[in-house]
C-alpha positions in Angstrom: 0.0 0.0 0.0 1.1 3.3 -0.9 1.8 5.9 1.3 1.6 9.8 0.6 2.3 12.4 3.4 1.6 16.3 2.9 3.6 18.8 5.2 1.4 22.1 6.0 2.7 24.2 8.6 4.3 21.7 10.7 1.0 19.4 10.7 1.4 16.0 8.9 -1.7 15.0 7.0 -1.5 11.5 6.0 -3.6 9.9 2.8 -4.1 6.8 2.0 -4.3 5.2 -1.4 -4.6 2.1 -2.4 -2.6 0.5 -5.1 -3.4 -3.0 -7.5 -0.9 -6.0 -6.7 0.2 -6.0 -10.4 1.6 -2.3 -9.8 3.4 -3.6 -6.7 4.8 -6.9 -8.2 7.4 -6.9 -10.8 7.6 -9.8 -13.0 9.4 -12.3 -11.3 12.3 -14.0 -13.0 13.4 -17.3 -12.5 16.7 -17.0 -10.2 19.7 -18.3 -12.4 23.0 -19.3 -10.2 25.3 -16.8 -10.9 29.3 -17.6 -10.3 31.1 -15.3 -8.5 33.7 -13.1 -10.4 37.4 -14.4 -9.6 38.7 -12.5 -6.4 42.4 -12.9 -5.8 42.6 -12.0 -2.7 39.7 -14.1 -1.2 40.4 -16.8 1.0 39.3 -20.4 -0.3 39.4 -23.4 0.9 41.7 -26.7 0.2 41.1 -30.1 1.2 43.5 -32.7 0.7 42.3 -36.3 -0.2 45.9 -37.7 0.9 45.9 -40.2 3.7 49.2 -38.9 4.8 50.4 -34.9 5.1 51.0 -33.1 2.5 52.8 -29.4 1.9 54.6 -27.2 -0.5 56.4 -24.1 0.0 54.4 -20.6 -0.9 55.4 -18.9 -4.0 53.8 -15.1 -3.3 54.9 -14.8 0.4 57.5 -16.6 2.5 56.8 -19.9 4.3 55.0 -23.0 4.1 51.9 -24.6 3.6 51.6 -27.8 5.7 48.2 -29.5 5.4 47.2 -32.7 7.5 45.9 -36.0 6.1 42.3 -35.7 4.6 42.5 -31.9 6.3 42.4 -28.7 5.0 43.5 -25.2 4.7 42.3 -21.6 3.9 44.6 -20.4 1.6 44.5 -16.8 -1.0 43.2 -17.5 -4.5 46.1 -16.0 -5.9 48.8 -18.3 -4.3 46.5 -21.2 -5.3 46.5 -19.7 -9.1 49.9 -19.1 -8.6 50.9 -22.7 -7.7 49.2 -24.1 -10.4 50.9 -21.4 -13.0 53.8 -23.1 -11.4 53.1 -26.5 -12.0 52.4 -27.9 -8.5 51.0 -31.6 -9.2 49.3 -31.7 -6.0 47.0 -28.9 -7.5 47.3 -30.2 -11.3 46.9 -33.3 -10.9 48.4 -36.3 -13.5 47.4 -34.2 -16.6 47.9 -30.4 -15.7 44.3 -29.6 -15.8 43.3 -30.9 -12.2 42.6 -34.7 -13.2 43.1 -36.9 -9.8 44.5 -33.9 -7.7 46.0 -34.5 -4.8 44.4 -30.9 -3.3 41.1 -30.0 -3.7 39.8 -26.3 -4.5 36.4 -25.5 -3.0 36.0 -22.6 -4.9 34.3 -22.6 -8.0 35.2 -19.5 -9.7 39.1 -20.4 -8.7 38.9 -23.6 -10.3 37.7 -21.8 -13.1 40.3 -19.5 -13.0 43.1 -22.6 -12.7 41.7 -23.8 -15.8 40.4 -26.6 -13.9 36.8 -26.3 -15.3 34.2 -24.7 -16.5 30.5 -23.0 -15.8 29.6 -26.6 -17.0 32.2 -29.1 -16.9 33.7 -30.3 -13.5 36.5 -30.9 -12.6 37.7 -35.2 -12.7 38.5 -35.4 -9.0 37.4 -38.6 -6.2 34.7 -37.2 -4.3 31.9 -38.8 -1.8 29.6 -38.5 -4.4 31.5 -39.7 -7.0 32.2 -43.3 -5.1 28.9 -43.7 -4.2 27.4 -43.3 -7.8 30.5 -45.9 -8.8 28.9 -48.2 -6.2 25.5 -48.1 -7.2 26.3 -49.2 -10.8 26.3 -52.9 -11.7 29.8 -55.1 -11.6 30.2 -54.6 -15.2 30.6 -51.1 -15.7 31.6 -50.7 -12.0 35.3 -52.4 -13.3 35.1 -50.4 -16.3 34.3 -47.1 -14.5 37.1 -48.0 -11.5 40.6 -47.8 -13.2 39.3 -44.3 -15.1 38.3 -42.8 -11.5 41.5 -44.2 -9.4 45.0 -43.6 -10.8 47.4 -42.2 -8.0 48.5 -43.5 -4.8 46.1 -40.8 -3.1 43.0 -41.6 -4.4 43.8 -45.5 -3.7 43.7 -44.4 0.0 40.7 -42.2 -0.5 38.6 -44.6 -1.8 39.4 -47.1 0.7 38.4 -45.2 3.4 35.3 -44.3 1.7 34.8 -47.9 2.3 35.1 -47.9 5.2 33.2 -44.6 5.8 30.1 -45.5 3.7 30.3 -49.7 4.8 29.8 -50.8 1.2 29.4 -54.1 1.6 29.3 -55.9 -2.0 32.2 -58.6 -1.7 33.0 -58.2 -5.2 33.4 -54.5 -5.8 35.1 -54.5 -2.8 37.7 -57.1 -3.8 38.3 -55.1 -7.4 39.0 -52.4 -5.4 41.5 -54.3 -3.2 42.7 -55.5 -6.6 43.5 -52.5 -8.1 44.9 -50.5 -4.7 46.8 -53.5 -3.0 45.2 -52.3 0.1 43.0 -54.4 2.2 39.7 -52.8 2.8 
């Protein structure tokens, strides 16, 4: 409801009008997800998938980065863009474009940045997600879809303890996965 107000001589006089609820509603527009622009100087978050500690030295300031085994770290998106520009494997993974990376960006418009992916590609990491989708599919494309998702000694360990985590509990995906890894599950 509209409200108009009249000054006269220090005395308020207050009218009322009413208004129709198409003047007061704009069209509505479906909400579409927008991705943050890049910020350098933001601080995003790392997660390692490693079941042992992993570090590297920092490029734009002095010291180091030590992150524990599956932990993380909040670290500036322009030392993370940095690294990579620098060829860090832990960030580029076995291909240079973040493929089975040891460290995990959490930020979307830095992986973006890094080259990593795009508004609608993602980036080929192990995830949660990913293992349980892999376990839900039947033994035949499970052992074809296993060697393309596991290929470094990290993500052996990660998917193990997913595992563990999650209690699959199919005897023979769990034994290709012991098959592949070496590791006992």
């Amino acid at each position: 409801m509209a409200v108009s107000k009249k000054v006269t001589d220090g005395v308020k006089e207050v009218a009322q009008t009413k208004t129709t609820a198409s003047v007061i509603k704009a069209e509505e527009k479906p909400a579409t997800p927008k991705i943050e622009k890049f910020n350098p100087e933001k601080k995003v978050t790392v997660k390692s998938i490693a079941n042992w500690t992993t570090g590297f030295q920092r490029i734009e300031t002095n010291g180091d980065v030590t992150i524990p085994a599956r932990g993380s770290v909040r670290l500036t998106a322009s030392e993370i863009i940095t690294q990579v520009q620098n060829g860090n494997t832990l960030f580029t993974g076995i291909d240079g474009q973040g493929s089975h990376a040891t460290l995990y960006i959490e930020d979307k418009p830095t992986r973006i940045e890094a080259d990593f992916e795009t508004e609608n590609s993602a980036q080929k990491v192990i995830s949660e997600e990913a293992v349980k989708n892999l376990f839900a599919k039947n033994k035949i494309d499970f052992e074809a879809t296993l060697p393309n998702m596991v290929k470094t000694r990290a993500e052996e360990f990660a998917i193990v303890e997913m595992i563990r985590k999650f209690k699959f509990n199919d005897y023979e995906k769990v034994r290709s996965v012991e098959n592949l890894t070496g590791i006992r599950v």
